[in-house]
C-alpha positions as CSV (number, residue, x, y, z in Angstrom):
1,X,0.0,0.0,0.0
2,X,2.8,2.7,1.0
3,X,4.8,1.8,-2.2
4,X,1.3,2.6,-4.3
5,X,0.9,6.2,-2.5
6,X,4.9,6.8,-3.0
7,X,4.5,5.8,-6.7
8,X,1.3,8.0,-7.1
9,X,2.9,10.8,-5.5
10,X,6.0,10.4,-7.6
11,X,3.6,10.0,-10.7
12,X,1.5,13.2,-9.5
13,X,5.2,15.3,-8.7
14,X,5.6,14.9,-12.3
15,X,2.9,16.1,-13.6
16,X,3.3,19.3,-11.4
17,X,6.6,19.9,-12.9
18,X,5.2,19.7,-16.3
19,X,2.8,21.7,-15.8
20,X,4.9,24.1,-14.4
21,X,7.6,24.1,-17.3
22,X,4.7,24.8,-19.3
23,X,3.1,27.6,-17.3
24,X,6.7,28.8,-17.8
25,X,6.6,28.8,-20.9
26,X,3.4,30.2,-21.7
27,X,4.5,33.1,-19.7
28,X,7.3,34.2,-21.6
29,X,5.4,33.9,-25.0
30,X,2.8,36.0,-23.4
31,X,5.1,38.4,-22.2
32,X,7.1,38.9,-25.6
33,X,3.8,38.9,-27.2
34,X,3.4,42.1,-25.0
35,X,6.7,43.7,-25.7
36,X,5.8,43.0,-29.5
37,X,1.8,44.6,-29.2
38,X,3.8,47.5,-27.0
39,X,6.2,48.0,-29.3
40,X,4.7,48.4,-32.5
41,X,1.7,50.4,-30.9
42,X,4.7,53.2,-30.1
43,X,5.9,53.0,-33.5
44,X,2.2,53.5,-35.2
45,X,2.0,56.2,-32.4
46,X,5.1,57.6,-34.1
47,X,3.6,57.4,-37.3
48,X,0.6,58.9,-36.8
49,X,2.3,62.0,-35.3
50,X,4.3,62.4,-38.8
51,X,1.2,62.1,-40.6
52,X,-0.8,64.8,-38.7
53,X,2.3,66.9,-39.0
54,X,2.8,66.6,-42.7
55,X,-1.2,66.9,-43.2
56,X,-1.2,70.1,-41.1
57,X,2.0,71.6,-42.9
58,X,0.2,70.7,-46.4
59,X,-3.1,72.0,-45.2
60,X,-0.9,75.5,-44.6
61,X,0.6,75.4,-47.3
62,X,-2.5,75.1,-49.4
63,X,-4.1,78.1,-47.2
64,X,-1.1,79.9,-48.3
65,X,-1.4,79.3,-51.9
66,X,-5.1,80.2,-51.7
67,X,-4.9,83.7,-49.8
């Protein structure tokens, strides 16, 4: 009977690592998956900011052509 429970522990200890390897694991795919999302939100962030800019400076320079 003991050598059952020691062999079901042994068999359940296992499966704890293993699922902690792949908790683990999950977590840094998630976690660069977040840098990535972060990272190229800034950058269209960026962009966006050039693109009001150059809209505004054409958008003068129209007004000045006009008047």
């Amino acid at each position: 009977m003991r050598s059952a429970l020691a062999t079901k522990e042994a068999y359940l200890q296992e499966g704890r690592h293993q699922l902690e390897a792949f908790v683990r694991a999950t977590k840094a795919v998630y976690d660069r998956s977040i840098a990535e999302v972060e990272w190229e939100r800034t950058a269209l962030d960026a962009e966006c900011v050039e693109v009001v800019t150059a809209r505004e400076a054409a958008a003068k320079a129209l007004r000045e052509l006009q008047g």
